[in-house]
ROKOLVO-908402 format. One record per residue: residue number from 1; x, y, z of N, C-alpha, C in turn. Coordinates in nm, 3 decimals, decimal comma. Layout:
BEGIN
     k    n_east   n_north      n_up   ca_east   ca_north     ca_up    c_east   c_north      c_up
   NUM         X         Y         Z         X          Y         Z         X         Y         Z
...
# end
This chain:
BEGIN
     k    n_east   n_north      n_up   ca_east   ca_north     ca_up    c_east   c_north      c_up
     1   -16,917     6,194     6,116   -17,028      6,253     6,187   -17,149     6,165     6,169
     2   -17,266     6,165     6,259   -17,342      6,079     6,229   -17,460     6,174     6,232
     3   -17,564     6,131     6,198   -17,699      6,206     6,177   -17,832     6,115     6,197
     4   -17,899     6,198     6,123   -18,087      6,092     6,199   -18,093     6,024     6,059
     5   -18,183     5,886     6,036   -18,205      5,830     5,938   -18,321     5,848     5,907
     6   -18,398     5,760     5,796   -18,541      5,777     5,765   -18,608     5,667     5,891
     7   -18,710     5,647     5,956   -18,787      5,548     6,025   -18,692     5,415     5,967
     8   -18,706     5,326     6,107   -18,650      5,215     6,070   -18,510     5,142     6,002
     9   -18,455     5,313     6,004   -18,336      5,275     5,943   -18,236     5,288     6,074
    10   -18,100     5,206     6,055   -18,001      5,272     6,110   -17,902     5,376     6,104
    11   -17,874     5,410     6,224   -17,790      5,589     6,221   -17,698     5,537     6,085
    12   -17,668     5,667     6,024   -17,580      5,626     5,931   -17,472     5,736     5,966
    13   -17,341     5,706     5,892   -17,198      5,791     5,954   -17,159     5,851     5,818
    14   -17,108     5,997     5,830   -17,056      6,021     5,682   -16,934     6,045     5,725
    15   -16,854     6,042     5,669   -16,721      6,074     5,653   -16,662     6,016     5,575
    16   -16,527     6,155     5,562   -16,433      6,183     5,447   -16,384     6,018     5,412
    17   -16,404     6,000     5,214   -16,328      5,857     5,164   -16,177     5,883     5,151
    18   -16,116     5,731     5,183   -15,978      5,729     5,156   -15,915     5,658     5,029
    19   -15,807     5,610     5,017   -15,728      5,576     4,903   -15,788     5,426     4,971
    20   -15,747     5,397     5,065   -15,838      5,251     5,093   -16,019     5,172     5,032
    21   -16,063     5,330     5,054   -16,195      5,311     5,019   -16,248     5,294     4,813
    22   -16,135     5,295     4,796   -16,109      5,305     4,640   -16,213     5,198     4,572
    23   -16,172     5,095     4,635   -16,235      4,937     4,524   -16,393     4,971     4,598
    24   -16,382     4,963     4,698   -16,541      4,948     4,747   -16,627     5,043     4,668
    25   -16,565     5,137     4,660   -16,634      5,287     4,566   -16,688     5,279     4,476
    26   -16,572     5,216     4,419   -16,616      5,185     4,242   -16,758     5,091     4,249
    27   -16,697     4,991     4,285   -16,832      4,905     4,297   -16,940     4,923     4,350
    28   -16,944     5,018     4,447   -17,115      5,081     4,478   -17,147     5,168     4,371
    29   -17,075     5,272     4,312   -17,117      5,355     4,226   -17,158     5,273     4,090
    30   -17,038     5,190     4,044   -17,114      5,102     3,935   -17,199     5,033     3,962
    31   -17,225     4,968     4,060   -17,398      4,905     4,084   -17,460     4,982     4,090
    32   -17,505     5,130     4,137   -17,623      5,178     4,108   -17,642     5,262     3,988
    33   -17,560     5,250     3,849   -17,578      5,311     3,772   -17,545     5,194     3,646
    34   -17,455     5,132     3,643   -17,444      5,049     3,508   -17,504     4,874     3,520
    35   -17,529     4,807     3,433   -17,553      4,678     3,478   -17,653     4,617     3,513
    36   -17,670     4,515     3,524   -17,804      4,458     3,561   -17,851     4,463     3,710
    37   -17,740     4,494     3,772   -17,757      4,521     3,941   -17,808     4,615     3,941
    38   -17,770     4,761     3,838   -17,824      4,817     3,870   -17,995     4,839     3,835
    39   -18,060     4,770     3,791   -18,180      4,772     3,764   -18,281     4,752     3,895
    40   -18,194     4,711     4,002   -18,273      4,647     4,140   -18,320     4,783     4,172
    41   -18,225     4,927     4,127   -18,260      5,047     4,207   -18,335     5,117     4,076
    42   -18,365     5,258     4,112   -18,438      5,324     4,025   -18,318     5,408     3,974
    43   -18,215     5,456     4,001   -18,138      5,538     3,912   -18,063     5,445     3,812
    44   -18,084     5,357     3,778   -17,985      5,303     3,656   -17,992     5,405     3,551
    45   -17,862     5,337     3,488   -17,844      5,433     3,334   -17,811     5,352     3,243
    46   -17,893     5,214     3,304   -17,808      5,093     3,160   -17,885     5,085     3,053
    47   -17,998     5,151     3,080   -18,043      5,187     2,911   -18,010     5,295     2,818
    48   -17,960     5,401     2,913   -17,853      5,502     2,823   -17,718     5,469     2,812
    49   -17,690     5,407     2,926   -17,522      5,387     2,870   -17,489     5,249     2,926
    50   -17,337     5,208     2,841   -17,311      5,111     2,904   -17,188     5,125     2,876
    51   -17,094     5,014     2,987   -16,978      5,020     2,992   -16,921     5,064     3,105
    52   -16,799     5,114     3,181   -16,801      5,175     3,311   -16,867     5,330     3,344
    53   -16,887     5,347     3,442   -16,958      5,501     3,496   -16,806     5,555     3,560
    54   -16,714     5,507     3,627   -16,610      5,562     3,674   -16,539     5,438     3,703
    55   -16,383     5,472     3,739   -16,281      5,400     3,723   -16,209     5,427     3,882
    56   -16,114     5,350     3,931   -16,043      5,380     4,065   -15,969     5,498     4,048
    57   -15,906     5,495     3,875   -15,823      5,663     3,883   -15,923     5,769     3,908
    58   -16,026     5,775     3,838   -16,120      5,872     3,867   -16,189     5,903     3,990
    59   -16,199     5,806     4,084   -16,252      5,805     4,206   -16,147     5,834     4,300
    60   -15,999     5,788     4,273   -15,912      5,900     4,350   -15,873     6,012     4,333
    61   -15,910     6,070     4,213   -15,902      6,202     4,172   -16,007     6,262     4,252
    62   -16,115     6,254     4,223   -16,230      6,295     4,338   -16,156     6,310     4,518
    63   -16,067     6,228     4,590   -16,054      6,194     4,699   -15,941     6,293     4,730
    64   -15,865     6,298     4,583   -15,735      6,359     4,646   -15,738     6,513     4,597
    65   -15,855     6,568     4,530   -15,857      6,656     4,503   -15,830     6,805     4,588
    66   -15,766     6,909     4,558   -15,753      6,999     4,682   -15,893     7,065     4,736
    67   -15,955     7,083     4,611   -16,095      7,163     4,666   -16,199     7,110     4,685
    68   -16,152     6,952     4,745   -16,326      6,867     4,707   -16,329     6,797     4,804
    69   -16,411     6,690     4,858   -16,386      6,598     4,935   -16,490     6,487     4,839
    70   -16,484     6,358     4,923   -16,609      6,252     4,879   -16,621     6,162     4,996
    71   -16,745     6,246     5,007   -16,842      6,121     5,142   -16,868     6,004     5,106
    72   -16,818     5,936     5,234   -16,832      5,794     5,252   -16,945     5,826     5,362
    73   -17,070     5,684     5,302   -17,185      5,687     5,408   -17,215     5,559     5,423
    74   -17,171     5,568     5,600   -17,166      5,399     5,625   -17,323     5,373     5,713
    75   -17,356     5,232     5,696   -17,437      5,227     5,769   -17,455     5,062     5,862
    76   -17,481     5,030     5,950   -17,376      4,897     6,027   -17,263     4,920     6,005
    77   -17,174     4,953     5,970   -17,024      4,956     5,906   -17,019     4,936     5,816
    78   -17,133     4,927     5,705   -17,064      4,881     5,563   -17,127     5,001     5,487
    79   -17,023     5,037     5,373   -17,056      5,124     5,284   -17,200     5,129     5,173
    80   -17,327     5,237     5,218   -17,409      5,249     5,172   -17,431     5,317     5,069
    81   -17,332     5,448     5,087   -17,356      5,555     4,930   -17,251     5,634     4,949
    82   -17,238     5,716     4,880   -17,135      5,827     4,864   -17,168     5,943     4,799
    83   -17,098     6,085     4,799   -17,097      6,160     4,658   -17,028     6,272     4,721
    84   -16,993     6,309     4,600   -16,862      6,441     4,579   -16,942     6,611     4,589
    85   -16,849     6,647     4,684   -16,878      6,758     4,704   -16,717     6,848     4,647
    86   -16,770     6,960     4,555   -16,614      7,067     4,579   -16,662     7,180     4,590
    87   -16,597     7,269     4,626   -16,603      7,416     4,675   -16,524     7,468     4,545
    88   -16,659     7,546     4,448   -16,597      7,639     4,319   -16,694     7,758     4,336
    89   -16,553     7,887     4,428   -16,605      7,997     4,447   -16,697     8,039     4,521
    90   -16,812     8,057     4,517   -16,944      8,083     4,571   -17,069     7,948     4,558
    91   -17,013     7,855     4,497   -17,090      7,723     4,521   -17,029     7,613     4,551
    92   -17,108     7,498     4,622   -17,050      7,369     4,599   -17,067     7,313     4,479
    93   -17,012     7,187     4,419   -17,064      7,075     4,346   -17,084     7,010     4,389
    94   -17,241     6,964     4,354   -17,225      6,810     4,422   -17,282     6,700     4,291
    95   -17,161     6,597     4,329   -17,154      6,484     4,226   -17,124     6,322     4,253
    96   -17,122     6,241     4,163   -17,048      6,105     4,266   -17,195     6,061     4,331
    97   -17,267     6,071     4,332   -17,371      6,080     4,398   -17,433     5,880     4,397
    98   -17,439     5,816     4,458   -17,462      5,680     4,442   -17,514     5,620     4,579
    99   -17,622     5,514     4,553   -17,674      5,450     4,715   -17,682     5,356     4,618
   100   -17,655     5,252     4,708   -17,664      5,102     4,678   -17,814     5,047     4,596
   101   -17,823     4,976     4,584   -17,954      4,943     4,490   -18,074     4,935     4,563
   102   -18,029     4,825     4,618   -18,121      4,720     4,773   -18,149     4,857     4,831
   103   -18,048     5,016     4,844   -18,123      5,066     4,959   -18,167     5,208     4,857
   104   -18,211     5,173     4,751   -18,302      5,281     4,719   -18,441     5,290     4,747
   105   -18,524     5,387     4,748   -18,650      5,432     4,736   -18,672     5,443     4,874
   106   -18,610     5,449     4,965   -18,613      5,434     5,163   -18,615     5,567     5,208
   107   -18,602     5,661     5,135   -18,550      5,809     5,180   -18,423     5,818     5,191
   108   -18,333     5,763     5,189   -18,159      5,742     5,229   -18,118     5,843     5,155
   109   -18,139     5,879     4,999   -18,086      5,970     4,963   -18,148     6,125     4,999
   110   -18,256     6,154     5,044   -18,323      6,223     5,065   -18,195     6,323     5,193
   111   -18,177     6,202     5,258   -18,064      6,235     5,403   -17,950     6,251     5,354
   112   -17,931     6,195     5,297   -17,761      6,239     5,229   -17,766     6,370     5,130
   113   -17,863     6,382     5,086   -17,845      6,542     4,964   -17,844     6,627     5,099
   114   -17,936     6,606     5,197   -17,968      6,721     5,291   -17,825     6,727     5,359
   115   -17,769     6,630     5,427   -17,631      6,645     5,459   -17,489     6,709     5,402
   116   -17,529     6,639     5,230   -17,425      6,733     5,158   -17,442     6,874     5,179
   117   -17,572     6,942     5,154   -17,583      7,077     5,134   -17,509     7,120     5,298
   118   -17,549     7,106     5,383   -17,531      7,112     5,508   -17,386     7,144     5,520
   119   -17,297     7,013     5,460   -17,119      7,023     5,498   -17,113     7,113     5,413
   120   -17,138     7,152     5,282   -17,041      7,272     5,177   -17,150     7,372     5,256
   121   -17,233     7,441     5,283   -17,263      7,574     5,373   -17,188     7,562     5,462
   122   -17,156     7,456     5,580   -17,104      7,512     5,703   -16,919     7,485     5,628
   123   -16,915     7,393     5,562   -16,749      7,410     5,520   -16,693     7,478     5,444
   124   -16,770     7,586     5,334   -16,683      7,672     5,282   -16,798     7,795     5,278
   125   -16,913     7,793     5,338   -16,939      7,934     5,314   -17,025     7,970     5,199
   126   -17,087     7,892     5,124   -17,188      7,865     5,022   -17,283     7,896     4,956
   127   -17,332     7,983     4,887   -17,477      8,021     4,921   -17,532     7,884     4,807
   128   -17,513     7,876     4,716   -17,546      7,777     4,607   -17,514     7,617     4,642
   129   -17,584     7,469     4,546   -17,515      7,365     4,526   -17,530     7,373     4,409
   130   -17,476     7,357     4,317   -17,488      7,280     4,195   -17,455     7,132     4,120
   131   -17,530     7,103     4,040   -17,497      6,946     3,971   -17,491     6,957     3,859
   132   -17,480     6,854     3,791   -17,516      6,806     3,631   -17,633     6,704     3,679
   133   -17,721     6,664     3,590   -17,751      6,582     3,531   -17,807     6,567     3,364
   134   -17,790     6,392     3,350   -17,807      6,391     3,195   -17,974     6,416     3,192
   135   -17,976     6,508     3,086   -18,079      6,623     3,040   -18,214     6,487     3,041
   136   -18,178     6,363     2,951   -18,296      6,258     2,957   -18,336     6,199     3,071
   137   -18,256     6,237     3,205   -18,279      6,155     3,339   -18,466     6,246     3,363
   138   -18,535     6,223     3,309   -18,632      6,284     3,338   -18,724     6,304     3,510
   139   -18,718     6,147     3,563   -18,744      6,125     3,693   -18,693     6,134     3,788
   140   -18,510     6,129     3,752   -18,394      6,160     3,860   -18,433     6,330     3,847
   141   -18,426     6,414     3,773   -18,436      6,566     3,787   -18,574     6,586     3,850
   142   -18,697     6,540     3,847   -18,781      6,565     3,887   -18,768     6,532     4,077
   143   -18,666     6,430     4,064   -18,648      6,429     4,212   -18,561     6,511     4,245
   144   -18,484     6,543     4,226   -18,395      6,669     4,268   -18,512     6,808     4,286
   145   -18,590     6,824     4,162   -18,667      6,919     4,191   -18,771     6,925     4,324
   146   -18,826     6,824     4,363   -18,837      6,802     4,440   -18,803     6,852     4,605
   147   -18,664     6,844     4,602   -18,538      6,861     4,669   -18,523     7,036     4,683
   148   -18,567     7,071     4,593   -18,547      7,244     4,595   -18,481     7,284     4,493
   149   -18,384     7,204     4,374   -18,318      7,260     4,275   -18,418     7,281     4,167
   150   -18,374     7,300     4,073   -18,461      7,425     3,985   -18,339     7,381     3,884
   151   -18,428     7,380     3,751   -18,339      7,325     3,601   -18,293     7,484     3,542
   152   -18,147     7,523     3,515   -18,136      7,642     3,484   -18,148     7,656     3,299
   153   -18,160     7,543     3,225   -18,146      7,560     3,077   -18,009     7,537     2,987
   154   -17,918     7,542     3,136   -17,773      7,527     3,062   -17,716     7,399     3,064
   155   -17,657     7,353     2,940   -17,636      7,239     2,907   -17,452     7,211     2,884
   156   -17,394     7,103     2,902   -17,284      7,054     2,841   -17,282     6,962     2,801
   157   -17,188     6,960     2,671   -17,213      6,817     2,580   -17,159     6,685     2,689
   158   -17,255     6,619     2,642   -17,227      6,465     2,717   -17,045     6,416     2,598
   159   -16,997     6,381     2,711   -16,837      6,329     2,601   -16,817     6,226     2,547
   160   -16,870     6,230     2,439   -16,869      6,060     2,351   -16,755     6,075     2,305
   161   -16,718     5,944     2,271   -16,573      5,908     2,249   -16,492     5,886     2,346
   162   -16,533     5,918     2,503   -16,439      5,903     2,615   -16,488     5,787     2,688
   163   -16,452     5,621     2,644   -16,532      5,615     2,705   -16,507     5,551     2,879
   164   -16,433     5,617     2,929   -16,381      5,652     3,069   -16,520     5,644     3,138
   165   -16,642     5,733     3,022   -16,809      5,804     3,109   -16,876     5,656     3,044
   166   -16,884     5,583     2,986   -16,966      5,501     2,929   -16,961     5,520     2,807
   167   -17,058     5,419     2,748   -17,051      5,390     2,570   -17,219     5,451     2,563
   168   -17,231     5,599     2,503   -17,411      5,610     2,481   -17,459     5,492     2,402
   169   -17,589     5,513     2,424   -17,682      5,377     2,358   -17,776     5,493     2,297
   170   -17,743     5,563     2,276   -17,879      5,745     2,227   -17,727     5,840     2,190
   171   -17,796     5,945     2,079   -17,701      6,005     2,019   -17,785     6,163     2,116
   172   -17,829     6,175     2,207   -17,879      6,333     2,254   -17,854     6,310     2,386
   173   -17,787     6,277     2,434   -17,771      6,275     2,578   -17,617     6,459     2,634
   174   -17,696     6,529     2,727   -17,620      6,611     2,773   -17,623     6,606     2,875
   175   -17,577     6,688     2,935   -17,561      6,763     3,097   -17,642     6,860     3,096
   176   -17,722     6,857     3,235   -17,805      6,995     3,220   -17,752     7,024     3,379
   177   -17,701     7,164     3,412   -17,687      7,235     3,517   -17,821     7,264     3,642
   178   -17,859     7,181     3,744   -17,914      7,206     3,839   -17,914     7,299     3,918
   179   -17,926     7,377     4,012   -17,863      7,489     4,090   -17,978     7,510     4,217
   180   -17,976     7,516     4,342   -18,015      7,526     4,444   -17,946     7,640     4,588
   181   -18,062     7,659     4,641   -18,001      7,784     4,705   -18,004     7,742     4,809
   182   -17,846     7,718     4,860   -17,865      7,692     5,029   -17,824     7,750     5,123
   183   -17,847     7,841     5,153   -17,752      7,970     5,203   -17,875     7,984     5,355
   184   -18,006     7,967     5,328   -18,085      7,955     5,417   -18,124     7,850     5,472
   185   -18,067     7,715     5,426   -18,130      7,619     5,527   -18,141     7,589     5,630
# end
């Protein structure tokens, strides 16, 4: 499906990722979160963590999941961002969440959160989205807040020892539960 962009940008296309789209995945999601690439954008996490953010098994688990999907968002034809949406119960999740480096701070993600909320209301019926983020992302949550979500207080331990999520570089890093109401948008 395609939609409106920010000024000056081009239309961008979302649709469902495949088992093809695997390698490209990884590598957009690890550039905008681990690494020195990722420092070009504002969401890095290479001063909290290092090591991989996700793996091809993990990113086809996301793809092949029964209750989930993961947007692919192209723009000229080449892959700009992505993120995971699943349908649990009366909310979506939304996760996976990644734009290329070069195209942060443009509004791009601004269009893609609004889109996610959009497919889990009209695709399963929704009133809620929910996320994680790590509790120290202080400026990433303030942008979500932004966005309309609201910090609920509830936390899950960040999983050290796995390091599938990265190697912490800080011993207090959690998950804090986001939650947004989209039932009226």
């Amino acid at each position: 499906m395609d939609t409106a962009t920010p000024p000056g940008s081009a239309r961008l296309t979302f649709r469902d990722a495949t088992d093809a789209d695997v390698p490209a995945l990884v590598a957009l999601i690890e550039s905008a979160y681990r690494g020195d690439s990722s420092r070009t954008g504002w969401t890095t996490e290479a001063d909290l963590l290092e090591g991989q953010r996700t793996d091809e098994d993990g990113v086809r688990a996301v793809i092949d999941a029964p209750a989930g999907r993961l947007l692919a968002v192209e723009r000229d034809g080449g892959l700009v961002a992505c993120c995971q949406l699943e349908h649990r119960g009366d909310a979506a999740y939304f996760g996976m969440f990644a734009v290329r480096p070069d195209s942060q701070g443009g509004g791009l993600g601004k269009v893609i959160i609004a889109e996610a909320e959009r497919t889990a209301r009209e695709s399963w019926g929704v009133a809620e989205m929910h996320m994680t983020v790590i509790s120290v992302r202080e400026d990433l949550i303030a942008w979500y807040e932004r966005r309309g979500y609201r910090r609920t207080g509830q936390f899950t331990p960040f999983p050290y020892g796995d390091e599938r999520f990265g190697i912490p570089q800080r011993d207090d890093l959690a998950f804090e539960l986001l939650v947004k109401n989209i039932e009226a948008l």
